[in-house]
KOLGU-210460 format. One record per residue (C-alpha): residue in one letter; x, y, z; residue number from 1. Coordinates in nm, 2 decimals. Layout:
A, X, Y, Z, NUM
...
***
This chain:
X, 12.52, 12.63, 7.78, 1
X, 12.36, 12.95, 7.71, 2
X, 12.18, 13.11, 8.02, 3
X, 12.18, 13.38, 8.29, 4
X, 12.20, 13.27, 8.59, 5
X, 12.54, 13.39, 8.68, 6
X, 12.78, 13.17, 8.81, 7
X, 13.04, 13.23, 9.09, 8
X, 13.39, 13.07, 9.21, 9
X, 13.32, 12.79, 9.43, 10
X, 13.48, 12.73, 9.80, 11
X, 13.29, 12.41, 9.90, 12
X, 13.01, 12.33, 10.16, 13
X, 12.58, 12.29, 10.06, 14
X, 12.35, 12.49, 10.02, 15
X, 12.21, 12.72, 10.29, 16
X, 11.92, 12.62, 10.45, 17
X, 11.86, 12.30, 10.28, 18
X, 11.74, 12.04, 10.53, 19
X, 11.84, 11.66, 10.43, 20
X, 11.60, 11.43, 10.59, 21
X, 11.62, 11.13, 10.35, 22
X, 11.36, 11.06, 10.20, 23
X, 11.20, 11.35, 10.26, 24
X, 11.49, 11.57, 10.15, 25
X, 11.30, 11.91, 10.31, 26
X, 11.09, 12.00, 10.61, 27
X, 10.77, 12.12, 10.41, 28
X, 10.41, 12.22, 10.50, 29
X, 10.19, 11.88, 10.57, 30
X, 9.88, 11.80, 10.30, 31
X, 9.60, 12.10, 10.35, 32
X, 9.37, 12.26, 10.15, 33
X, 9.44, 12.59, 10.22, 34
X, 9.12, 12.83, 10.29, 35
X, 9.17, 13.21, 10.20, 36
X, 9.06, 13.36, 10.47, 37
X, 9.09, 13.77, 10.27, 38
X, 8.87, 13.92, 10.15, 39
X, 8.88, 13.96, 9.75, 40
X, 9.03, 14.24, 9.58, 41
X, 8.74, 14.38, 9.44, 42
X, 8.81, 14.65, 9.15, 43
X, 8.51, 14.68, 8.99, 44
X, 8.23, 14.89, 9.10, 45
X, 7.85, 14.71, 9.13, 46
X, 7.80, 14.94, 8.80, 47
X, 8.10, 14.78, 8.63, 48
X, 7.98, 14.42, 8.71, 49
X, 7.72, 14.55, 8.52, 50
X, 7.85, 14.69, 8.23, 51
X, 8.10, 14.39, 8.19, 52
X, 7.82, 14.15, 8.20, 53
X, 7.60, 14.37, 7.96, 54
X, 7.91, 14.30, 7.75, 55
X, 7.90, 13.99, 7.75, 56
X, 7.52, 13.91, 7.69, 57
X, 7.54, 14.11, 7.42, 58
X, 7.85, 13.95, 7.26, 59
X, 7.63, 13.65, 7.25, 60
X, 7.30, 13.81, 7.15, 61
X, 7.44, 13.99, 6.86, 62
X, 7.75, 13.88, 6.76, 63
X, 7.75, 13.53, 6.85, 64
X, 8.05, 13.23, 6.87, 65
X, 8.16, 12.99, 6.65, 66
X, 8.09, 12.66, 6.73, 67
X, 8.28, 12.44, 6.49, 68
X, 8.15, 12.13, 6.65, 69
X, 7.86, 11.92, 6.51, 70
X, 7.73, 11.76, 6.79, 71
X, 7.70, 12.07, 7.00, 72
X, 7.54, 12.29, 6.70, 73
X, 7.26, 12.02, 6.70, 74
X, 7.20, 12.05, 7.07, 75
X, 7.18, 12.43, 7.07, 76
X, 6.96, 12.46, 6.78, 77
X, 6.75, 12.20, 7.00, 78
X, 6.77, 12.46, 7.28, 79
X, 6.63, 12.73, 7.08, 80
X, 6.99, 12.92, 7.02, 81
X, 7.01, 13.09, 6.70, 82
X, 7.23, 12.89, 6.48, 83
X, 7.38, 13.03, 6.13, 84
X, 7.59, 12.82, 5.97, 85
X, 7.87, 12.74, 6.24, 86
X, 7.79, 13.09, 6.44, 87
X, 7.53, 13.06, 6.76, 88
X, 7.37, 13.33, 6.89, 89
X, 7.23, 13.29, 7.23, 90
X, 6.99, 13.51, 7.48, 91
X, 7.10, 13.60, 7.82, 92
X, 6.77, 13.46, 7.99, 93
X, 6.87, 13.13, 7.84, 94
X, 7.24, 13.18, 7.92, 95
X, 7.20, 13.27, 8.28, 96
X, 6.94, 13.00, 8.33, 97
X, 7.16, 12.72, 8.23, 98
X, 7.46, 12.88, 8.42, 99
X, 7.26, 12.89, 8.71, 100
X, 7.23, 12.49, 8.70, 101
X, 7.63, 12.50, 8.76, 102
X, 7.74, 12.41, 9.17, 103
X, 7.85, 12.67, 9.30, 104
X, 8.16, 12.43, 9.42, 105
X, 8.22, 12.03, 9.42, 106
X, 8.45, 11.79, 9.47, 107
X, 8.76, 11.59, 9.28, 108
X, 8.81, 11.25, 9.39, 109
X, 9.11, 11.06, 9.31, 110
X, 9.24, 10.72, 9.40, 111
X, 9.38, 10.84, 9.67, 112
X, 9.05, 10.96, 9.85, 113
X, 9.32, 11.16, 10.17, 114
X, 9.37, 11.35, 9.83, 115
X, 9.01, 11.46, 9.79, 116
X, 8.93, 11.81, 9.67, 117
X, 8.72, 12.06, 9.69, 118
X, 8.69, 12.32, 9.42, 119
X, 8.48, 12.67, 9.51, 120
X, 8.41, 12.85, 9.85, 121
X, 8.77, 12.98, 10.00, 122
X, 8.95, 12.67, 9.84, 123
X, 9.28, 12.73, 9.71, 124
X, 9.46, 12.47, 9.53, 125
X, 9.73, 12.46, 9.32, 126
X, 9.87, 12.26, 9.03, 127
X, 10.18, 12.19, 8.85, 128
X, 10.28, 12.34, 8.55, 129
X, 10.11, 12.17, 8.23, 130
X, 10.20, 12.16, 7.85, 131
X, 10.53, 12.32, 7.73, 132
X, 10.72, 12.15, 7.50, 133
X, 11.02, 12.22, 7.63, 134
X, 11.23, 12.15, 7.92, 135
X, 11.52, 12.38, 8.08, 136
X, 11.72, 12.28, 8.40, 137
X, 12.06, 12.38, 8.49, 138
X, 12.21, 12.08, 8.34, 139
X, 12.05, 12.07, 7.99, 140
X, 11.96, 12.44, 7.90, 141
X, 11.64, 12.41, 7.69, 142
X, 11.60, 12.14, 7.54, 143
X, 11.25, 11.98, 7.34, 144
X, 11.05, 11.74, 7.66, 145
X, 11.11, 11.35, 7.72, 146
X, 10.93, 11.11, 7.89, 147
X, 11.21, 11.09, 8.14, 148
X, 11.20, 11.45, 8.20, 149
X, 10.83, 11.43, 8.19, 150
X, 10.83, 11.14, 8.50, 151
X, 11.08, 11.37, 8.66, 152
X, 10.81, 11.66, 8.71, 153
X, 10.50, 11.44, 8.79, 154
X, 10.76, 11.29, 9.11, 155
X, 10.79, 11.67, 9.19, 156
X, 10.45, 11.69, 9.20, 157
X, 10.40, 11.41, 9.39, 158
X, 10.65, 11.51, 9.71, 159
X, 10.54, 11.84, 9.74, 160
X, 10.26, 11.89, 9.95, 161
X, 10.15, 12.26, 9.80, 162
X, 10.09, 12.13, 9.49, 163
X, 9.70, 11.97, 9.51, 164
X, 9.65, 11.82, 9.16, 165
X, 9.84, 11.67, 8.85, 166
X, 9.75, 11.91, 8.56, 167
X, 9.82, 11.83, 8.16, 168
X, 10.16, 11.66, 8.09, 169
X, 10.45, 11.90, 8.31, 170
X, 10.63, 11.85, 7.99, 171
X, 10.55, 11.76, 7.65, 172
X, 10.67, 11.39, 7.58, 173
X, 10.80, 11.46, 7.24, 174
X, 11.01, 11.11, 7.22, 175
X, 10.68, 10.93, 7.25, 176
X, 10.44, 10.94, 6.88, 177
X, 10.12, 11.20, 6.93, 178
X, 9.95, 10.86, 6.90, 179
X, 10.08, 10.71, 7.18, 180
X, 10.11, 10.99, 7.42, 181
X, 9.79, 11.01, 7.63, 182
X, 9.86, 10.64, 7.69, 183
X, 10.21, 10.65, 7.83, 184
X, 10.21, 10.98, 8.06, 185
X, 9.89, 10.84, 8.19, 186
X, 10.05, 10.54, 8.33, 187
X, 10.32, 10.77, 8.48, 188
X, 10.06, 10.98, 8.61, 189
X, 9.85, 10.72, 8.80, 190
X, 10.14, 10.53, 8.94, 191
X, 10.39, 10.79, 9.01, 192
X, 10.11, 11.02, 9.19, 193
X, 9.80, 10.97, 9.34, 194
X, 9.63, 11.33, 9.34, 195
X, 9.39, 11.41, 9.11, 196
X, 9.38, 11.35, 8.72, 197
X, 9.35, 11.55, 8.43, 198
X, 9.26, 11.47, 8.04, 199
X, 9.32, 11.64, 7.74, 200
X, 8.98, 11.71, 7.57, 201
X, 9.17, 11.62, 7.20, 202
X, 8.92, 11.39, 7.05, 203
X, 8.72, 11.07, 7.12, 204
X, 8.96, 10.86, 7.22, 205
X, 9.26, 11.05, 7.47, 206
X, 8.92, 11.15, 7.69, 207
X, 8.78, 10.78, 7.71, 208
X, 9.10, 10.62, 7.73, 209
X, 9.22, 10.86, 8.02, 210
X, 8.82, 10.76, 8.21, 211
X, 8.93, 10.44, 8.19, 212
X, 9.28, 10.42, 8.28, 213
X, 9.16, 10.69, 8.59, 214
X, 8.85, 10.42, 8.64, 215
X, 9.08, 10.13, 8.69, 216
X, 9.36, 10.29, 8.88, 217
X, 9.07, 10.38, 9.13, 218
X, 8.89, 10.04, 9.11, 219
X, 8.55, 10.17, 9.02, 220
X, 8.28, 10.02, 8.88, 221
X, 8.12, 10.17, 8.57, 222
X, 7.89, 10.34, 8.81, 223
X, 8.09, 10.41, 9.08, 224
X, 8.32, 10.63, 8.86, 225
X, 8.04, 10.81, 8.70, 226
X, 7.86, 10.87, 9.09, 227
X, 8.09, 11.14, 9.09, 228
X, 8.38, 11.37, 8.96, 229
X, 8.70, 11.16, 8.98, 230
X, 8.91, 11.36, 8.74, 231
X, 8.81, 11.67, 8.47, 232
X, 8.98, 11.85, 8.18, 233
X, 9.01, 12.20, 8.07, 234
X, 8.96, 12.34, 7.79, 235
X, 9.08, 12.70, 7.60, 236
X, 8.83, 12.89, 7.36, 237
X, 8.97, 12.97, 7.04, 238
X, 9.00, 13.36, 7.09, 239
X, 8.85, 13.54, 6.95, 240
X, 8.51, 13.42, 6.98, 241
X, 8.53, 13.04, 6.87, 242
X, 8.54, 12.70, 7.04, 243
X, 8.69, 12.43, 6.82, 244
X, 8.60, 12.03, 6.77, 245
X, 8.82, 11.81, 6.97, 246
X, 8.77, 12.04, 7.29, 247
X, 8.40, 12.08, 7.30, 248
X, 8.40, 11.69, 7.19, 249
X, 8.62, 11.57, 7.51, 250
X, 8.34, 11.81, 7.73, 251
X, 8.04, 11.64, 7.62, 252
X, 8.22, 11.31, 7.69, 253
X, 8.30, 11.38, 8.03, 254
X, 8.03, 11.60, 8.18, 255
X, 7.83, 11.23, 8.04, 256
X, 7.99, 11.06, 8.26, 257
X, 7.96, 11.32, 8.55, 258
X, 8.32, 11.43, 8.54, 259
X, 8.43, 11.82, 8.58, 260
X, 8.53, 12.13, 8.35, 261
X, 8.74, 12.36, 8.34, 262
X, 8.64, 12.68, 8.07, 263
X, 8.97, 12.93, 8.00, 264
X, 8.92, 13.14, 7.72, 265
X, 9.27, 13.29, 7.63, 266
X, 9.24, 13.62, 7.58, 267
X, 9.50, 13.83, 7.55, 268
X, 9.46, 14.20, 7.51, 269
X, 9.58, 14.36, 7.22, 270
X, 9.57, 14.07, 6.96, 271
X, 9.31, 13.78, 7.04, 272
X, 9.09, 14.04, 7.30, 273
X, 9.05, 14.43, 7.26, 274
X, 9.38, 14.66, 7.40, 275
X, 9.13, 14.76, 7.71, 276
X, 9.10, 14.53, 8.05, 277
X, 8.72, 14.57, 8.03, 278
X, 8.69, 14.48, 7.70, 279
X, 8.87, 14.15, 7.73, 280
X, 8.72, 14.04, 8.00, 281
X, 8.38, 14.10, 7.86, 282
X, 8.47, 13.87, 7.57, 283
X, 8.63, 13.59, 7.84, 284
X, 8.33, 13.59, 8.01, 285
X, 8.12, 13.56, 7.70, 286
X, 8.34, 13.30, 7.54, 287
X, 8.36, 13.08, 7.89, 288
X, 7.97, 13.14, 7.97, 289
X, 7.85, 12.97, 7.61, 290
X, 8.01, 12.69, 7.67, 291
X, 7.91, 12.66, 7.98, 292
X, 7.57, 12.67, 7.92, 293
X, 7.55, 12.43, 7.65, 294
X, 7.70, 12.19, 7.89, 295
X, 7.40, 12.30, 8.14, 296
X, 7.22, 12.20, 7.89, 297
X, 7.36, 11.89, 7.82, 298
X, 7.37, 11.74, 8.17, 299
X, 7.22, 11.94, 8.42, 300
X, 7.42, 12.02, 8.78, 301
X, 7.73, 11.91, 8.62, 302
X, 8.05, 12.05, 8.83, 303
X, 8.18, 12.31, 8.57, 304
X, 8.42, 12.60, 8.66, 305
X, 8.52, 12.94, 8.45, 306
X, 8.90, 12.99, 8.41, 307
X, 9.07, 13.35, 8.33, 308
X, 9.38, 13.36, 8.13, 309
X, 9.31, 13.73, 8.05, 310
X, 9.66, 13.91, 8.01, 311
X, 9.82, 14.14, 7.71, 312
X, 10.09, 14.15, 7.44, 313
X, 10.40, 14.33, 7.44, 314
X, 10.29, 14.60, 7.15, 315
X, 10.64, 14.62, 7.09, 316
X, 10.71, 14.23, 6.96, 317
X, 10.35, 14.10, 7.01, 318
X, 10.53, 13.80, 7.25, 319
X, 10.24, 13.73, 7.55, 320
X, 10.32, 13.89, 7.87, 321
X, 10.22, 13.78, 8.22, 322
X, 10.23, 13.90, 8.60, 323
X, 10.16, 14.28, 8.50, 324
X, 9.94, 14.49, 8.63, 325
X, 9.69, 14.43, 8.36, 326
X, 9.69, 14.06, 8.43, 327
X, 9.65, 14.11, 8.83, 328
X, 9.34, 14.35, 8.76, 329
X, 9.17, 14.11, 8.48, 330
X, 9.25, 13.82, 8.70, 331
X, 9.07, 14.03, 9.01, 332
X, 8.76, 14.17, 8.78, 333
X, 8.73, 13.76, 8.64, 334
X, 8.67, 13.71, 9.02, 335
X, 8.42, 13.93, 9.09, 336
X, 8.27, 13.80, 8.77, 337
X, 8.24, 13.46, 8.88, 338
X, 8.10, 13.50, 9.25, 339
X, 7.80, 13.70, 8.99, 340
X, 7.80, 13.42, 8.85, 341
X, 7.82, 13.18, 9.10, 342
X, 8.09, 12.96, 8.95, 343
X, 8.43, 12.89, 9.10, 344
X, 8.70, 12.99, 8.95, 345
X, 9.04, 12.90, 8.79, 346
X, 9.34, 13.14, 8.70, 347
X, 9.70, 13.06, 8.67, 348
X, 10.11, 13.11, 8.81, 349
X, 10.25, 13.20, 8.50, 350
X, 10.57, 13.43, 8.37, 351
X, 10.74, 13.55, 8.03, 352
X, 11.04, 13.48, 8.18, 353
X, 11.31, 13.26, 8.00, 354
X, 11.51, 13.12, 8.26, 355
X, 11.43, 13.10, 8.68, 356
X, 11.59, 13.44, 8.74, 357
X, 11.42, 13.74, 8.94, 358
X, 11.22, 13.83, 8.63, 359
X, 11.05, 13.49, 8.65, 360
X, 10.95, 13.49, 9.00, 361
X, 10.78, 13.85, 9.02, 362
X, 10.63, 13.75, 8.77, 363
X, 10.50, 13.45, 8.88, 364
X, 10.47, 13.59, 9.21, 365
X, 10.23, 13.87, 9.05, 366
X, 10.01, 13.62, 8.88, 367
X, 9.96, 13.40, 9.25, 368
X, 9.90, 13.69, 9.47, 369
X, 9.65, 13.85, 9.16, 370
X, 9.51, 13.43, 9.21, 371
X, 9.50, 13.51, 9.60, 372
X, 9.30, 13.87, 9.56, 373
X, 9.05, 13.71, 9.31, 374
X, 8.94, 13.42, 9.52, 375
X, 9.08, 13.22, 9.27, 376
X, 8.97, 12.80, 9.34, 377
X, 9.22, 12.66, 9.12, 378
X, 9.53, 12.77, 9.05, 379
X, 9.70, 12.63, 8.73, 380
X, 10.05, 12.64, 8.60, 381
X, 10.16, 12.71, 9.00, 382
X, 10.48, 12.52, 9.01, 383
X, 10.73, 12.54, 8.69, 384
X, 10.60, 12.77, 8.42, 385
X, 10.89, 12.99, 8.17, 386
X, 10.87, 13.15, 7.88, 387
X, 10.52, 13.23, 7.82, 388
X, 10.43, 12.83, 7.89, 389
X, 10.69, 12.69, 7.62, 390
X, 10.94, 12.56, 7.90, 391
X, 10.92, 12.37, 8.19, 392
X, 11.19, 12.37, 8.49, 393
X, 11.21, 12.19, 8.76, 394
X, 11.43, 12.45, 8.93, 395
X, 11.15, 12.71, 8.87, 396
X, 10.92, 12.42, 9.01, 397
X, 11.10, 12.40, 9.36, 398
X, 11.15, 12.76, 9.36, 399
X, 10.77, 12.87, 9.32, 400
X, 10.68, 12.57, 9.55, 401
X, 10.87, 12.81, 9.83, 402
X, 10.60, 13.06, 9.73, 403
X, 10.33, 12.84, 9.77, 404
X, 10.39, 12.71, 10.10, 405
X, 10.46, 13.14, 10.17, 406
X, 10.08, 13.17, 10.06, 407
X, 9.93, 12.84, 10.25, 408
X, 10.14, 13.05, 10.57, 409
X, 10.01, 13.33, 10.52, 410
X, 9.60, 13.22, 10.55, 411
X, 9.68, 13.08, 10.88, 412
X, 9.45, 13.22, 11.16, 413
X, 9.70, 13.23, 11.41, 414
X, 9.92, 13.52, 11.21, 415
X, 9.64, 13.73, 11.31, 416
X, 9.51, 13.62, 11.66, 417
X, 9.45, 13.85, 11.90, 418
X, 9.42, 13.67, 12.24, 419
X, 9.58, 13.79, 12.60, 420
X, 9.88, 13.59, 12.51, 421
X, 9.91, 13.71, 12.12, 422
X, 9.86, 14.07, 12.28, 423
X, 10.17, 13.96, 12.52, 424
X, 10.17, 14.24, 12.73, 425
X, 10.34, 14.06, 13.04, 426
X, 10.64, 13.98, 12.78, 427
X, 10.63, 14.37, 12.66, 428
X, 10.64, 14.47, 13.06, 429
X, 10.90, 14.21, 13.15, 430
X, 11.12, 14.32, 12.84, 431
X, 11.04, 14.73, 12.93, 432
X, 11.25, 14.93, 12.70, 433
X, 11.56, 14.79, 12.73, 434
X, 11.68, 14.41, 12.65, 435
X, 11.48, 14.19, 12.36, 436
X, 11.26, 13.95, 12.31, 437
X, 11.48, 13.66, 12.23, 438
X, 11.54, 13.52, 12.57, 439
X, 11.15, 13.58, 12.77, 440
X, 10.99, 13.29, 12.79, 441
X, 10.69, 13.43, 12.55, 442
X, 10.94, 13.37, 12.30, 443
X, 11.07, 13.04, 12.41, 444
X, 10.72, 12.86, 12.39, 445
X, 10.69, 12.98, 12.04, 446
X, 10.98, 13.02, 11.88, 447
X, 11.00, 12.73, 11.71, 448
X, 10.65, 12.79, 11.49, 449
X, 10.59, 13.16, 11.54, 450
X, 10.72, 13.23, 11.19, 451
X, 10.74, 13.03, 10.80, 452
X, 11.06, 12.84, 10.78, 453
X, 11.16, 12.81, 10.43, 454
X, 11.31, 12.49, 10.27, 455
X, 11.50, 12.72, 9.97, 456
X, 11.55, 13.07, 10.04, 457
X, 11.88, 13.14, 10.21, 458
X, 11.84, 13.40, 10.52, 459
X, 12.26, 13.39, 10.62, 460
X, 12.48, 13.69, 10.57, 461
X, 12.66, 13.79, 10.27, 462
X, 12.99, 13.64, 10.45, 463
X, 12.78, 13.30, 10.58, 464
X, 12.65, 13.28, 10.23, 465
X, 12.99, 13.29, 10.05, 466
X, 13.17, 13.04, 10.34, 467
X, 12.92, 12.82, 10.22, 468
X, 12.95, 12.78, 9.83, 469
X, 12.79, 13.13, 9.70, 470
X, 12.50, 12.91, 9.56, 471
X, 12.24, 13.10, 9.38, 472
X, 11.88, 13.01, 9.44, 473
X, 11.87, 12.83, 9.12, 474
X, 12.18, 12.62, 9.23, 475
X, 12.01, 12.55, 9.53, 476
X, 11.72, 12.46, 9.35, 477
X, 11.87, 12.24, 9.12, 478
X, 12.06, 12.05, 9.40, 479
X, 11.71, 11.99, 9.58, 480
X, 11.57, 11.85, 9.28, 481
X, 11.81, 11.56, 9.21, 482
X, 11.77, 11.50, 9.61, 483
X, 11.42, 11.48, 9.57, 484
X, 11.43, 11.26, 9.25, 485
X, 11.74, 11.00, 9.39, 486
X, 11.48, 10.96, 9.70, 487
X, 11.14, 10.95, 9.54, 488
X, 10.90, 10.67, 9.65, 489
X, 10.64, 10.58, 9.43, 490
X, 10.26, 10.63, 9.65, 491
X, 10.14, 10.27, 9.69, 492
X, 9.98, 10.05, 9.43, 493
X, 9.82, 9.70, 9.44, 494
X, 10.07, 9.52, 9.13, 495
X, 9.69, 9.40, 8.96, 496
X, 9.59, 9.73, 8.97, 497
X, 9.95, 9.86, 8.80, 498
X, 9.91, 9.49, 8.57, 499
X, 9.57, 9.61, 8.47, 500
X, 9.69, 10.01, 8.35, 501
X, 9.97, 9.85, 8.21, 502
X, 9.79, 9.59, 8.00, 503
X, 9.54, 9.81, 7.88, 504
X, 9.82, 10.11, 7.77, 505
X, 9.95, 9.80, 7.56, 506
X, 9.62, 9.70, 7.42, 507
X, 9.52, 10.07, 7.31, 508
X, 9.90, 10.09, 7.13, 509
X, 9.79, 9.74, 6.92, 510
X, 9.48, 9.90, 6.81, 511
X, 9.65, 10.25, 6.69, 512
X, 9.61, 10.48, 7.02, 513
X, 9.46, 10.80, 6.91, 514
X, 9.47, 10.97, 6.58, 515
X, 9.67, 11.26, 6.53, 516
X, 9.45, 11.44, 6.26, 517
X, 9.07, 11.61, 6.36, 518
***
């Protein structure tokens, strides 16, 4: 099997630092919703908040965006847009009127309502990795996605705690028919988590199946499901400058029905976005704002947020790269664009890396601190991401999860209090400057919490390390994984309930699922 991760002799013992506690397998950080408590990285001078947004008006005042969908060329014409054909033209007064209808935050409520969320403010929350078609683990090298592997991932993101909702499919089904798809992860989905649902905006029926499916794993009423957002979808602009059918289709469906959306154009600079930060973003913003304010429009109030996926190319191959410095400063400027706007906002933990290796995780860890300086609300793609978003890993998944519970650590208050006993100036005077710290009794009341713990990373000496196996962190990774797997326990539900999902999944099959052609 072809990979990097190198591989050493063997001489017995487990993994370092991997506490058994079956079934929780780790000691991990209980269910929060972490607040930021920084202040955002602000690049961007008042003036260049300007200029961007200047930008971005005038993208749609004079150049315009393709709207390939019917439905939503009607309504803007209705709404006084300037419609040519399939391009729409759009004033800023209108524009910033309808954004202005947009909650500044709201909240996602699933069937599990300990699970609720709320998205905007100093939120943080952070989903697993959606979408690849491919699957890579230790054991299989990369290999195209299975519904097995598929179920695998959604029970990862079920145990851990850090990760706060269930994005797109953590890997591509391929085994099941395009038809069939929706139908099948979504019954995984809703019984082997209870956190918060996503849909696919790919055409009539995926969204209305997936409101139904989310509707009777909740037990809701017709109007008790549309009362509030229960689930949402996000959608990606076709860069440069264009939003397709299906996805602008599945919006209008959903914001109907008082569920929430995502916008993420993806731009990246060099190829679908000009070469220059400023640029890009400018055309992000433009691209997310239209769409946003048709569904303003549309439905008034409904909970919409703006995503960034603004990075650049390798001008060398033209492959996507991710967790540079051009991605951490167009992830920051996207921030400070959206608290102009008032909108929260959505970026992602993402990596060009192939395998789980130290490339992968600066990377990754780039693209989450860049989410953490932006003020970033939700955090996609958090947990499992490789090779540009074409592989999944569960490895990478426990391994990133390390730096998630590092971030939620990091916001706590207490790091930074500055009480008589944080100050601990009897402990300084009783220690003088001789002796340590280890034995006072400052130290003994605190000990145990005073610093993150982690579940993965190995803090032993070289010798300690070897005496126990030599187990690189993707080893230890992959070791945790088939713990947490053999031990998984699905979150309760009433057998009706699972009857019901179950009987309509086969019902939908009869009657030929989705179609596969737009």
């Amino acid at each position: 099997m072809a990979q990097d991760i190198p591989r050493r002799k063997r001489s017995g013992g487990r993994a370092g630092n991997t506490r058994r506690s079956s079934p929780l397998v780790i000691q991990q950080m209980p269910w929060r919703l972490p607040e930021n408590t920084d202040r955002p990285t602000e690049p961007l001078y008042p003036e260049g908040v300007q200029a961007i947004h200047d930008g971005a008006m005038r993208i749609l005042e004079e150049i315009g965006i393709e709207f390939l969908n019917e439905e939503s060329l009607e309504i803007l014409k209705e709404a006084g847009c300037k419609v040519d054909g399939t391009n729409v033209r759009m004033g800023r007064d209108f524009v910033m009127e309808m954004v202005a209808r947009a909650p500044a935050s709201f909240t996602l409520t699933p069937r599990n309502l300990d699970r609720e969320l709320v998205v905007g403010g100093r939120t943080m929350l952070f989903g697993n990795v959606s979408s690849p078609p491919n699957f890579w683990s230790l054991d299989t090298g990369k290999v195209p996605g299975t519904r097995a592997q598929c179920a695998d991932l959604l029970k990862l993101t079920q145990y851990f705690n850090c990760i706060h909702f269930a994005g797109g499919y953590p890997v591509e089904p391929v085994d099941i028919h395009a038809r069939d798809r929706h139908l099948d992860v979504l019954y995984d989905k809703l019984t082997l988590t209870d956190k918060v649902m996503h849909a696919y905006s790919l055409g009539r029926e995926r969204v209305e199946d997936v409101m139904e499916m989310v509707r009777i794993a909740g037990q809701l009423s017709e109007e008790e499901f549309a009362a509030k957002p229960r689930m949402y979808t996000n959608i990606n602009s076709t860069s440069p400058l264009k939003h397709d059918v299906p996805m602008i289709d599945g919006c209008l469906r959903l914001i109907r029905k008082g569920q929430a959306v995502v916008v993420t154009p993806f731009t990246l600079a060099g190829a679908m976005a000009p070469v220059t930060m400023a640029g890009a973003v400018a055309q992000s913003i433009a691209e997310a704002l239209c769409a946003i304010a048709l569904f303003q429009y549309v439905a008034p109030g409904c909970p919409c947020a703006i995503g960034t996926f603004t990075s650049n190319v390798d001008m060398k191959s033209g492959a996507p790269a991710f967790g540079t410095p051009e991605y951490m400063r167009a992830t920051q400027m996207t921030g400070q664009m959206a608290r102009f706007y008032g909108l929260p906002l959505r970026s992602s933990g993402v990596c060009a890396a192939n395998v789980p290796d130290g490339q992968s995780m600066w990377e990754t860890s780039n693209s989450l601190w860049a989410a953490v300086q932006s003020g970033t609300n939700m955090v996609y793609h958090a947990a499992g991401w490789l090779e540009g978003g074409l592989i999944a890993s569960p490895e990478k998944f426990i391994m990133d999860c390390e730096v998630l519970q590092m971030i939620q650590r990091y916001f706590e208050p207490e790091i930074c209090a500055t009480g008589q006993d944080d100050i601990a100036l009897d402990a300084i005077r009783d220690v003088g400057c001789s002796g340590h710290f280890f034995g006072v009794q400052h130290t003994q009341e605190r000990y145990e919490t005073a610093f993150y713990q982690p579940f993965l990373a190995d803090w032993r000496n070289y010798e300690a390390w070897s005496l126990g196996g030599e187990f690189w962190t993707a080893e230890r990774a992959n070791r945790m994984y088939k713990d947490i797997i053999a031990s998984f326990e699905e979150p309760p539900m009433d057998i009706a309930v699972r009857d019901e999902l179950a009987s309509f999944v086969e019902r939908r099959k009869a009657e030929g699922g989705a179609p596969t052609d737009f």
